[in-house]
Backbone as ProteinMPNN parsed JSONL, in Angstrom:
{"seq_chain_A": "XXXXXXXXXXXXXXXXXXXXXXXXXXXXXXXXXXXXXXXXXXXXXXXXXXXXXXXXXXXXXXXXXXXXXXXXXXXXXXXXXXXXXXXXXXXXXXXXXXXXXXXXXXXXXXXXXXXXXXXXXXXXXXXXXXXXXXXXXXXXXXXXXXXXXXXXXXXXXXXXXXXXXXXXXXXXXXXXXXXXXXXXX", "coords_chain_A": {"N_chain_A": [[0.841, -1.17, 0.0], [0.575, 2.352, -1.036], [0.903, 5.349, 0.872], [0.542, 8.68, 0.529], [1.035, 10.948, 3.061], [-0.74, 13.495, 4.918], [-0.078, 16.648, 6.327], [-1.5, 19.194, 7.916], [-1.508, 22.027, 6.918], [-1.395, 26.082, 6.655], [0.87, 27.72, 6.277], [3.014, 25.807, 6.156], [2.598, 22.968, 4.984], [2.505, 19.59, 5.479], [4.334, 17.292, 3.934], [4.112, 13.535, 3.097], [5.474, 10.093, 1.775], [4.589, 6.976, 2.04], [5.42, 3.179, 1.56], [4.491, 0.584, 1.974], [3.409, -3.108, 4.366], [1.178, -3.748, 6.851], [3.144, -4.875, 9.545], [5.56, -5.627, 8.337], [8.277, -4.242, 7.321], [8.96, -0.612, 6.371], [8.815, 1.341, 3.837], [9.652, 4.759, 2.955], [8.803, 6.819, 0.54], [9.251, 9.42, -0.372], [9.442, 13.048, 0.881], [8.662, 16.235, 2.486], [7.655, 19.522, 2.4], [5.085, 22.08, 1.728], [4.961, 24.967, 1.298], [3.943, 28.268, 2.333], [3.844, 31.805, 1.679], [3.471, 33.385, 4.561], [2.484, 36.546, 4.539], [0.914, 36.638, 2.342], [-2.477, 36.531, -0.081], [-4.904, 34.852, 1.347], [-6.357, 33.48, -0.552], [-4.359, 32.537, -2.464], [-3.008, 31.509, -1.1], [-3.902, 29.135, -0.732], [-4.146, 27.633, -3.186], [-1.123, 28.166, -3.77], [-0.872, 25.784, -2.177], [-2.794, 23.612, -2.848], [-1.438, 23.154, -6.052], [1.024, 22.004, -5.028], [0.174, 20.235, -3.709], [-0.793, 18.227, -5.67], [1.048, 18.149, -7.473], [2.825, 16.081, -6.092], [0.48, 14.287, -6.119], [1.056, 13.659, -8.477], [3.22, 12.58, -8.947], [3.924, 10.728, -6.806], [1.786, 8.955, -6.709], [-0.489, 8.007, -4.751], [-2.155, 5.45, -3.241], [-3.82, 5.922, -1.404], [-5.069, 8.814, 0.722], [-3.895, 9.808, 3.489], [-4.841, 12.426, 5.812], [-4.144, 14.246, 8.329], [-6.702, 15.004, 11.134], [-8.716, 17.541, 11.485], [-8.419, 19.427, 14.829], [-10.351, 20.756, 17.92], [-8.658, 23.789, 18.847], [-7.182, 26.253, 20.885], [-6.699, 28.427, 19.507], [-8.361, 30.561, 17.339], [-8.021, 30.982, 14.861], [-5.347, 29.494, 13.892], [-7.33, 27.177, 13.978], [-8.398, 27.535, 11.61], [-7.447, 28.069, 9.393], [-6.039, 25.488, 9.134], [-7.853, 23.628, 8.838], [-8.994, 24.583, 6.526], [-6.772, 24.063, 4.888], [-6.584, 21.218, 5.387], [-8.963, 21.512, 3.636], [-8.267, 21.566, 0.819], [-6.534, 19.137, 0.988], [-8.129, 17.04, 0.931], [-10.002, 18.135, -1.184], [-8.356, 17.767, -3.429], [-7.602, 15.233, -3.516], [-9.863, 13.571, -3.916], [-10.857, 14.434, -5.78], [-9.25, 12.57, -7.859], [-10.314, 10.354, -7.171], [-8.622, 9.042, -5.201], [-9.027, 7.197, -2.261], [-9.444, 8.649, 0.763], [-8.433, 8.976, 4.266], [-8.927, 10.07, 7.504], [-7.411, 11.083, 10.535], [-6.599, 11.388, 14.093], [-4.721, 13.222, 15.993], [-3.912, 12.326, 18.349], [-4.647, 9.891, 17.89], [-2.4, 9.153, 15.638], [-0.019, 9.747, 17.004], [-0.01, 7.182, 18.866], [-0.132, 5.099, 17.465], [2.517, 5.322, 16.264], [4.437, 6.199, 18.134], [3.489, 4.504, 20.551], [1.936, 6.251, 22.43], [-0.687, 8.303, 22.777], [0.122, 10.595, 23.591], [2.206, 11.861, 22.75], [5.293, 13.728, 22.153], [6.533, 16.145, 19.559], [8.812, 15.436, 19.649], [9.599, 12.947, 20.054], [7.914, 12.092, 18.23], [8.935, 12.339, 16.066], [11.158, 11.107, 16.196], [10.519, 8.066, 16.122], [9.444, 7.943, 13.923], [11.782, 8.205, 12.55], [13.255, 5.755, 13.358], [11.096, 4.268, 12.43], [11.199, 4.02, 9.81], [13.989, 3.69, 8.931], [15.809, 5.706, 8.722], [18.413, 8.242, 8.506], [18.523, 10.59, 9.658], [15.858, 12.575, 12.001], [12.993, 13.623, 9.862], [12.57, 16.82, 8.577], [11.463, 20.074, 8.624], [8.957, 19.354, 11.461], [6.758, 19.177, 11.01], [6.892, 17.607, 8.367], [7.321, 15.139, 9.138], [5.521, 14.513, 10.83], [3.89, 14.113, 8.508], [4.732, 11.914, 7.632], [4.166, 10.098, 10.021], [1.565, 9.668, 9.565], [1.198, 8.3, 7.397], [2.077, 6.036, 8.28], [0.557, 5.339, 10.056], [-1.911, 4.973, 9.495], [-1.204, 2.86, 7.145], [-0.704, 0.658, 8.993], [-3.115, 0.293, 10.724], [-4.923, 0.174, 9.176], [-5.537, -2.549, 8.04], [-6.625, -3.334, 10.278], [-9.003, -1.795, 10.92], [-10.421, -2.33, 8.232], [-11.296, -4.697, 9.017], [-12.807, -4.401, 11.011], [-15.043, -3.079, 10.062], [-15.81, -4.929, 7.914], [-17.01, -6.764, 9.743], [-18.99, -5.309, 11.548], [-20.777, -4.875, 9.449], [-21.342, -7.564, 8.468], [-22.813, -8.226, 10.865], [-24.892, -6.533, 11.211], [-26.427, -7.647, 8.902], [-27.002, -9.987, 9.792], [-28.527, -9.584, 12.018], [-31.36, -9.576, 13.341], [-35.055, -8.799, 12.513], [-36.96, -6.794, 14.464], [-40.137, -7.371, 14.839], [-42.184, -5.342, 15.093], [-40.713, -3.05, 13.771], [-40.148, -0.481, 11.198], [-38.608, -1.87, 8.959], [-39.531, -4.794, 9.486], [-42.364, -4.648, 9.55], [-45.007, -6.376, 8.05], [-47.052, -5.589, 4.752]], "CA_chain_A": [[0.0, 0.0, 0.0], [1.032, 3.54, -0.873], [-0.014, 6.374, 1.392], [0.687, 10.17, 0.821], [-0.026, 11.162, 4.699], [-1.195, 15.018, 4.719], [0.371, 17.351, 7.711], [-2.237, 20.318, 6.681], [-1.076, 23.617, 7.458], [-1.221, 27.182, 5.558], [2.262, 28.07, 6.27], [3.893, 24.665, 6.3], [1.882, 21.495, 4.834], [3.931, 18.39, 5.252], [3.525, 15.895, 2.687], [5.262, 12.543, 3.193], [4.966, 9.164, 1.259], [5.408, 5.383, 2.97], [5.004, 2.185, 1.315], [4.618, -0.794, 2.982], [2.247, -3.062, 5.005], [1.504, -3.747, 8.113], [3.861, -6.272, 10.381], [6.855, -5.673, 7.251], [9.501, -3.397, 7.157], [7.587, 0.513, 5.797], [9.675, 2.51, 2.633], [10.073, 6.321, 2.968], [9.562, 7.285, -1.155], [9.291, 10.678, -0.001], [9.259, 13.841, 2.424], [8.246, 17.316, 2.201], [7.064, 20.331, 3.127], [4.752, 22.533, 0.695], [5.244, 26.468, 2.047], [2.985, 29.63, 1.814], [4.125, 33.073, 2.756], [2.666, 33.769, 5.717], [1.592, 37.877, 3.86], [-0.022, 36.668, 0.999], [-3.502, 36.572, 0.024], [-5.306, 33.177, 1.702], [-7.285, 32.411, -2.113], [-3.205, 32.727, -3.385], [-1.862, 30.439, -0.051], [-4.836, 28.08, -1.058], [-3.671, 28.026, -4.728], [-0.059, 26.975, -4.18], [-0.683, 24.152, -1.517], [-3.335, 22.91, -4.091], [-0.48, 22.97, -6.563], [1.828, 21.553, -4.327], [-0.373, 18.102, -3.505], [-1.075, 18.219, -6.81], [2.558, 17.493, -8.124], [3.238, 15.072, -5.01], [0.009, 13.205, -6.225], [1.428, 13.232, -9.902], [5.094, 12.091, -8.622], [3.857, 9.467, -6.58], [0.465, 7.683, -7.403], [-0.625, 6.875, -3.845], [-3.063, 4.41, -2.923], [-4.594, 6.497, -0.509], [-4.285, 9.977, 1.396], [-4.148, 9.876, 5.232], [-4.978, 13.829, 6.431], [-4.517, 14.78, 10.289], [-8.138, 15.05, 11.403], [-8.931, 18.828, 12.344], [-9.398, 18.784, 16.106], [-10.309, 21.798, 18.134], [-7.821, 24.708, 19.708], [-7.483, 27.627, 21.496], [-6.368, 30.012, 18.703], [-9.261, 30.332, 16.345], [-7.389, 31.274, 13.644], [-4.965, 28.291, 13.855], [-7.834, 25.965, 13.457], [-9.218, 27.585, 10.14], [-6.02, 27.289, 8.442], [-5.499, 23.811, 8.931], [-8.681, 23.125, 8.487], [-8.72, 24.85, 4.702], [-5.521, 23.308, 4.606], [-6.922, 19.874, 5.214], [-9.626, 20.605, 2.709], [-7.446, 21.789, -0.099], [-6.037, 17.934, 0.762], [-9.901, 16.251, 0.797], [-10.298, 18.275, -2.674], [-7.426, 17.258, -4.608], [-7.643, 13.405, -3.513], [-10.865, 12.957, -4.013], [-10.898, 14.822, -7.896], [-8.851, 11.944, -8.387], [-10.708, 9.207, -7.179], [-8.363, 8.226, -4.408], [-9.641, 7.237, -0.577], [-8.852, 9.67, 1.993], [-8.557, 8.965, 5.465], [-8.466, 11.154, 8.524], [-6.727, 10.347, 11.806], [-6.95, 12.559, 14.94], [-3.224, 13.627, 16.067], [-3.734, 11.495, 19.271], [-4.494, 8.231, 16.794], [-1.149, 9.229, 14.762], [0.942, 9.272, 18.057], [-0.115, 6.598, 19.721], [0.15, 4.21, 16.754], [3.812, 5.253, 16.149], [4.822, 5.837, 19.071], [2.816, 3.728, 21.778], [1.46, 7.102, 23.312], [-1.084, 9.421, 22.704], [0.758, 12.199, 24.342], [4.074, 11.856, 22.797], [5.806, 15.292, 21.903], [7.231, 16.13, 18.269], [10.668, 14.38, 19.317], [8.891, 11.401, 19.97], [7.102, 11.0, 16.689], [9.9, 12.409, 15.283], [12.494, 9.593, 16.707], [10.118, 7.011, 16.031], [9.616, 7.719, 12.094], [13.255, 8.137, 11.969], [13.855, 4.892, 13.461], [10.656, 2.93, 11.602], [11.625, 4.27, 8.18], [15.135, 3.429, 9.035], [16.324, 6.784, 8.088], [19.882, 8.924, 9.235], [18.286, 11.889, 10.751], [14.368, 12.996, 11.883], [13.27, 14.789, 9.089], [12.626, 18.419, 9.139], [10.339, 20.644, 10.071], [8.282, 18.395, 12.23], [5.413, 18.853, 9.636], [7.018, 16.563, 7.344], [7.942, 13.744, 10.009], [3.636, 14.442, 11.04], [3.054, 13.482, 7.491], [5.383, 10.373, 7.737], [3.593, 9.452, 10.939], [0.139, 10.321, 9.417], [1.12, 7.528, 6.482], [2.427, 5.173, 8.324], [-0.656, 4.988, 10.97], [-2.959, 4.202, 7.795], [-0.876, 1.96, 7.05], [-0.512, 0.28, 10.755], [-4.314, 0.788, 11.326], [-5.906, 0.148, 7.893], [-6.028, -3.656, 8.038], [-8.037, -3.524, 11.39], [-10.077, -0.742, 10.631], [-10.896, -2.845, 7.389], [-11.984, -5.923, 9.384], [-14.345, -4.294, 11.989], [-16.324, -2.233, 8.737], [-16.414, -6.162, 7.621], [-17.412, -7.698, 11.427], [-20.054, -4.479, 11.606], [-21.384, -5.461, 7.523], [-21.743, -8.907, 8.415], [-24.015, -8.109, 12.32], [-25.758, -5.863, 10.595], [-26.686, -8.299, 7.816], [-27.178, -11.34, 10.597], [-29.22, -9.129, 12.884], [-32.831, -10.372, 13.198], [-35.731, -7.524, 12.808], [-38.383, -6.881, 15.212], [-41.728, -7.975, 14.156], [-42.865, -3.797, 15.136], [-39.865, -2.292, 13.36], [-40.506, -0.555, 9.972], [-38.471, -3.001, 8.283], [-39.862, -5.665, 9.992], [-43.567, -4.722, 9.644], [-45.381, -6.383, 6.944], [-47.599, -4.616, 4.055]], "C_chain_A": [[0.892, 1.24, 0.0], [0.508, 4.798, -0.311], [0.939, 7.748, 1.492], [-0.643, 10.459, 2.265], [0.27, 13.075, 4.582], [-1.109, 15.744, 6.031], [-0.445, 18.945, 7.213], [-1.529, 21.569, 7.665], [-0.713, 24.907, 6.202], [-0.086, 27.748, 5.558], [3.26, 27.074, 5.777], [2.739, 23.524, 6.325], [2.391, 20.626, 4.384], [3.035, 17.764, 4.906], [4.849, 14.667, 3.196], [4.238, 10.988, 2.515], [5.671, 7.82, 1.522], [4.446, 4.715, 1.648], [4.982, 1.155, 2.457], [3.183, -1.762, 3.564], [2.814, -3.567, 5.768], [2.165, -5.35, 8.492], [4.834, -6.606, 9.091], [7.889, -4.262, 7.923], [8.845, -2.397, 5.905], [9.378, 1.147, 4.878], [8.98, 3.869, 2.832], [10.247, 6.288, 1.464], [9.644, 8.843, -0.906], [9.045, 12.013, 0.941], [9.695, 15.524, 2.216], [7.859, 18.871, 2.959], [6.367, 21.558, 1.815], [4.096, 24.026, 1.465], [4.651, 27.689, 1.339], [3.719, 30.595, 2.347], [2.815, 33.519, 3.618], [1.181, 35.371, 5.401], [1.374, 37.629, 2.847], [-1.484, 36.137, 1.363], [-4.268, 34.987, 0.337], [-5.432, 32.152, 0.191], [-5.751, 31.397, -2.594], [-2.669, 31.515, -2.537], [-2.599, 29.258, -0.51], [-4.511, 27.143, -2.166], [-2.243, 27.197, -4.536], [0.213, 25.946, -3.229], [-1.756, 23.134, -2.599], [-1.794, 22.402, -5.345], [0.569, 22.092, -6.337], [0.844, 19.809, -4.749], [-0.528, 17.474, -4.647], [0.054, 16.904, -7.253], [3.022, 16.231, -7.059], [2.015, 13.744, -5.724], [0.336, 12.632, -7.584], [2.41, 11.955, -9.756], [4.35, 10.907, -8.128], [3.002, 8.364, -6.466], [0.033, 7.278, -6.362], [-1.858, 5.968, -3.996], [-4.769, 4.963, -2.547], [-4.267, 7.474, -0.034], [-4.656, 10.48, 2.889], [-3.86, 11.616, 5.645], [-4.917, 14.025, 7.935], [-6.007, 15.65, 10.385], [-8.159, 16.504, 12.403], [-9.51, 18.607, 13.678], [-9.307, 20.246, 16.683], [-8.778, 22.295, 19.149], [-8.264, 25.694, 20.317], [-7.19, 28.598, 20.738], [-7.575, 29.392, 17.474], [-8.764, 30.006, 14.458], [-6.193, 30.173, 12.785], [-5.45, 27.392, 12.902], [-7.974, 25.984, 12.077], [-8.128, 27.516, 9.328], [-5.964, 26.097, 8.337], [-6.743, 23.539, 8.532], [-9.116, 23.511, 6.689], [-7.705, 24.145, 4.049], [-5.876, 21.84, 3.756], [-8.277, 19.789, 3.762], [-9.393, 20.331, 1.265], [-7.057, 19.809, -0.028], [-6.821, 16.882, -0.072], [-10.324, 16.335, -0.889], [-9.446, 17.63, -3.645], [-7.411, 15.653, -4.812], [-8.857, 13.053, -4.174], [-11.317, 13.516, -5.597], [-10.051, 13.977, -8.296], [-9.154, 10.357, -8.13], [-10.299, 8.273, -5.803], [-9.036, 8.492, -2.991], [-9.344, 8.639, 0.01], [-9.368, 9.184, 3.601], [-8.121, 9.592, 6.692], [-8.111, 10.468, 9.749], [-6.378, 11.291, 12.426], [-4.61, 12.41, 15.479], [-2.674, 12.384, 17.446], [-3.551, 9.876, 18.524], [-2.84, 7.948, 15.923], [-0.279, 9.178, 15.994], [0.986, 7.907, 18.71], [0.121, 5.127, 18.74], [1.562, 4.271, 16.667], [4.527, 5.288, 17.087], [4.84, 4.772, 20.668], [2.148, 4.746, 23.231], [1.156, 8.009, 22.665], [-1.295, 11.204, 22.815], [2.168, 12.28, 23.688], [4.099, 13.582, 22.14], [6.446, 14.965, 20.171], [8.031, 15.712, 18.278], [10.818, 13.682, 19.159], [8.467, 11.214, 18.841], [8.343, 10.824, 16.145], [11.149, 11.546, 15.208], [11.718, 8.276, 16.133], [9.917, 6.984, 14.774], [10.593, 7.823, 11.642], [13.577, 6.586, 11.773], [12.515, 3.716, 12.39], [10.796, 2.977, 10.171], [13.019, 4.073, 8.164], [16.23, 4.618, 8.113], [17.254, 7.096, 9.196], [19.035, 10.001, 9.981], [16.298, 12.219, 10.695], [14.092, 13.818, 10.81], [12.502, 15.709, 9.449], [12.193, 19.335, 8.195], [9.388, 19.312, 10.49], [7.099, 18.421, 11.793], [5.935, 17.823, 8.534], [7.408, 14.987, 8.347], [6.611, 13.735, 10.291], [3.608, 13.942, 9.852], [3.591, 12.174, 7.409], [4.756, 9.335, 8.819], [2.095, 9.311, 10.252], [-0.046, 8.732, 8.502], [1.155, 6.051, 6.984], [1.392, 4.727, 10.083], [-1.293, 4.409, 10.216], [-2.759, 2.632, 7.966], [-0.873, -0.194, 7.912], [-2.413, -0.248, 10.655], [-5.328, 0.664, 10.139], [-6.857, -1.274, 8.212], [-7.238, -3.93, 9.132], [-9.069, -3.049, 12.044], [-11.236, -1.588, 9.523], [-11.842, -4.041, 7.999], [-13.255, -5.861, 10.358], [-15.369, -3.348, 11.002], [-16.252, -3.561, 8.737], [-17.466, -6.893, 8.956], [-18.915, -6.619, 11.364], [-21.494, -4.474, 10.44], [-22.116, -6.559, 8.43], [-22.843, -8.948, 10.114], [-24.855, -7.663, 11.666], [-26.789, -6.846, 9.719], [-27.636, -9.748, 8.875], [-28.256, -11.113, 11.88], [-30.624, -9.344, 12.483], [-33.717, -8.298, 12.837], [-36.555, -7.539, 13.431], [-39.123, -6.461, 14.586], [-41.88, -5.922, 14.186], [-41.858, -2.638, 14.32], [-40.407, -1.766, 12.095], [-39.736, -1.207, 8.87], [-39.423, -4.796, 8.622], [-41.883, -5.973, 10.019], [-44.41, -5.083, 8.28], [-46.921, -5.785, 6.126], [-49.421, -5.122, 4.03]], "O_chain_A": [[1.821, 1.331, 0.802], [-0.348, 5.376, -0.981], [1.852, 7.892, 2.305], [-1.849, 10.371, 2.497], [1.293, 13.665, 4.233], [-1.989, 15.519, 6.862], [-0.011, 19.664, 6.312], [-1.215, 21.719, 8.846], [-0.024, 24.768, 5.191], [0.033, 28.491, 4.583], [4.219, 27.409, 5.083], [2.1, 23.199, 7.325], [2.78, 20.54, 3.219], [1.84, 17.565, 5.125], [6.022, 14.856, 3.519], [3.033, 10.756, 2.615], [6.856, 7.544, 1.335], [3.475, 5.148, 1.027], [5.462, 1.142, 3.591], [2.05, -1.346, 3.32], [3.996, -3.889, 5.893], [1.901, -6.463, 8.037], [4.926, -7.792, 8.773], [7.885, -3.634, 8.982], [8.373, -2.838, 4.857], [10.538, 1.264, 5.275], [7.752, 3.948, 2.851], [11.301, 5.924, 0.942], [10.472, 9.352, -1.661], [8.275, 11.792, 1.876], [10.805, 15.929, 1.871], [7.881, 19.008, 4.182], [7.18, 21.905, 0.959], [3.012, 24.108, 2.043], [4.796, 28.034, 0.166], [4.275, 30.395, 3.427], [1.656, 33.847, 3.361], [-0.015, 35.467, 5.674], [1.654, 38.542, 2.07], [-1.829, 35.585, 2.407], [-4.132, 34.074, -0.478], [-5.04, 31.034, -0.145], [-5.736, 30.211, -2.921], [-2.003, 30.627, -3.069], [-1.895, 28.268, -0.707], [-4.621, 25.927, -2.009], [-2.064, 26.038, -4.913], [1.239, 25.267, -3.278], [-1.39, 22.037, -3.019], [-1.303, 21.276, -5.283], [1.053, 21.438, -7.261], [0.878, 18.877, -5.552], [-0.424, 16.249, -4.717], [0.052, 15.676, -7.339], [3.717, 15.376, -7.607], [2.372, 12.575, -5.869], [0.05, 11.481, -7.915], [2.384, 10.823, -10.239], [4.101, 10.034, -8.959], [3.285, 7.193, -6.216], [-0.083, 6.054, -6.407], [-2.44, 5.922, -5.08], [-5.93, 4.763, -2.905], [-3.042, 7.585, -0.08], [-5.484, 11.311, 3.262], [-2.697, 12.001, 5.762], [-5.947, 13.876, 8.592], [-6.28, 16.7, 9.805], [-7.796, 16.613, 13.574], [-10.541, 17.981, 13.926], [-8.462, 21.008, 16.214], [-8.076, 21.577, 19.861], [-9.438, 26.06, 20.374], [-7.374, 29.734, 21.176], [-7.659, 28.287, 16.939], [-9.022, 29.291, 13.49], [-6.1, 30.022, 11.566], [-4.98, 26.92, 11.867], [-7.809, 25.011, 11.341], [-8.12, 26.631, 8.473], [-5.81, 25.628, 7.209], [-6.64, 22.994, 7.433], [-9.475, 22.676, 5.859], [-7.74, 23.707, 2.899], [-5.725, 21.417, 2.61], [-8.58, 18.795, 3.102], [-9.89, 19.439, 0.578], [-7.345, 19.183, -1.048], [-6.557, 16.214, -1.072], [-10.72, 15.446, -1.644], [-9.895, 16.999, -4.602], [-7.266, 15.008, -5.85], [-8.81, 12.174, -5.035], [-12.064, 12.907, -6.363], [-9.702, 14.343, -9.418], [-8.556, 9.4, -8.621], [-10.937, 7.335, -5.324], [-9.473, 9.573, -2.598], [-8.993, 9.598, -0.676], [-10.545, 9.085, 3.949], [-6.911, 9.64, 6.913], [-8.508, 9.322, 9.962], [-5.841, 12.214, 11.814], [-3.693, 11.633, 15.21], [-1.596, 11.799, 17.551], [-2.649, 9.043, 18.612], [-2.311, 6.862, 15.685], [0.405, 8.159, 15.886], [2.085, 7.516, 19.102], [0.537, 4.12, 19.312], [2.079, 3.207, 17.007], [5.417, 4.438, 17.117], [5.722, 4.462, 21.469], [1.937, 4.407, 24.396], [1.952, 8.673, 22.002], [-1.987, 12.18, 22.527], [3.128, 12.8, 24.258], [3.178, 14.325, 21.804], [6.725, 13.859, 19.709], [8.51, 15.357, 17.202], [11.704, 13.209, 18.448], [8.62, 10.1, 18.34], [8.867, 9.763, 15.803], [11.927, 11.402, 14.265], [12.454, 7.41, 15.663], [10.205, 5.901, 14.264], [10.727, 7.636, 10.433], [13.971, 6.069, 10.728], [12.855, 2.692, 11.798], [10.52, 2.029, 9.437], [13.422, 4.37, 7.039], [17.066, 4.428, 7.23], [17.211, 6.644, 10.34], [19.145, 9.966, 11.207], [15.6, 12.122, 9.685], [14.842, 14.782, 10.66], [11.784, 15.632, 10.446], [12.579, 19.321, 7.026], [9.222, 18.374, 9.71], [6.306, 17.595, 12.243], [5.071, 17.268, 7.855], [7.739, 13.913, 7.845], [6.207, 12.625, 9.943], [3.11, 12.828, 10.013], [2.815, 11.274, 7.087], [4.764, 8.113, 8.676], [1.493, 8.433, 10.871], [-1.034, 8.023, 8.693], [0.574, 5.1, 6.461], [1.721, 3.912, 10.946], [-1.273, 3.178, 10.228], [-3.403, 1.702, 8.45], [-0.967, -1.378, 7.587], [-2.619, -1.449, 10.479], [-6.484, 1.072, 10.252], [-8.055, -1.375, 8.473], [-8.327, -4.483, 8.983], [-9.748, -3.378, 13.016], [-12.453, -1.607, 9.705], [-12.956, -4.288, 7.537], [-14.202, -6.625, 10.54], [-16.472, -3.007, 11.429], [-16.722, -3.885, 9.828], [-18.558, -7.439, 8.796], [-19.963, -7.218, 11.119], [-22.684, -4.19, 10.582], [-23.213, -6.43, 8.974], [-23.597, -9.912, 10.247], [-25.793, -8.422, 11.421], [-27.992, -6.722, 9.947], [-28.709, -10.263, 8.562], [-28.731, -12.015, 12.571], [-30.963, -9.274, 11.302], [-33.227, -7.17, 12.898], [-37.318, -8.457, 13.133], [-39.076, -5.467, 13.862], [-41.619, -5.326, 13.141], [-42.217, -1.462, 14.262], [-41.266, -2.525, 11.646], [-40.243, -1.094, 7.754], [-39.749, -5.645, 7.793], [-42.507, -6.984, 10.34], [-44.521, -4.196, 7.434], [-47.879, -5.551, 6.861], [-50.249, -4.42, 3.448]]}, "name": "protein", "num_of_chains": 1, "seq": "XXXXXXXXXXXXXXXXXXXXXXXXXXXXXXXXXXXXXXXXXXXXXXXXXXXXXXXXXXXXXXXXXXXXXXXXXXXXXXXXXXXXXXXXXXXXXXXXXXXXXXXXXXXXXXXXXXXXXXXXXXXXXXXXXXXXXXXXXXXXXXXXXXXXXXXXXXXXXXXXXXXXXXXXXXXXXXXXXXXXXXXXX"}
């Protein structure tokens, strides 16, 4: 599986791309960062991170595109960036057909690291060491998108099996006689 994982941000939106599956040894094809000036016009910052994912989704064909799941803050202004950020991501994947999956920042730590609290050094040590790379890479928006990919990745297969386990109850579940499925005509 190939996953471009999406670090959204209007200043700094880390892109990073893992292969691999889960319970193997994960490939690093790439690692990023796709940069707005801070004083330009939002439509214009909008414009060249579009651009940006764009060429990342040309270059590397993923599978799928794992986004960090907008969660709330205390700076308003923060959120709405990332959150345009993230949808700039949502738009471009999905005008091309591929999945997209979101994953809350706590879900992306706690898969790579084994804690929901870990700090940027922590992810950042731990996608060094599971991509078997020389140094964390850098800014800690592109090591978030390496974590972002390689949660998916981690977290796909047994995401996949409880949508199947939930299908198949659903399907096996009786109806009561008074239900409006269950009530006949």
């Amino acid at each position: 599986m190939r996953v471009l994982g999406v670090d959204p941000g209007l200043t700094r939106c880390g892109v990073g791309v893992v292969e691999g599956v889960a319970g193997r040894p994960l490939t690093m094809l790439g690692v990023g960062v796709v940069r707005t000036p801070a004083d330009a016009d939002l439509g214009h910052r909008l414009v060249v991170i579009e651009q940006g994912l764009e060429q990342w989704l040309d270059e590397h064909r993923p599978e799928l595109v794992a986004v960090e799941r907008v969660f709330s803050q205390h700076n308003v202004r923060t959120v709405m960036g990332t959150a345009q950020a993230s949808a700039v991501a949502l738009l471009c994947a999905s005008r091309r057909g591929i999945p997209v999956a979101l994953h809350t920042p706590s879900e992306v730590k706690a898969a790579v690291t084994g804690s929901g609290r870990a700090d940027k050094d922590q992810v950042g040590a731990m996608v060094t060491r599971l991509l078997r790379l020389d140094a964390p890479p850098k800014p800690a928006d592109a090591a978030d998108a390496l974590a972002l990919a390689i949660c998916h990745i981690w977290r796909a297969p047994a995401q996949n099996r409880l949508r199947q386990a939930a299908v198949l109850h659903a399907s096996h579940t009786p109806t009561a006689p008074n239900s409006p499925k269950g009530r006949s005509a």
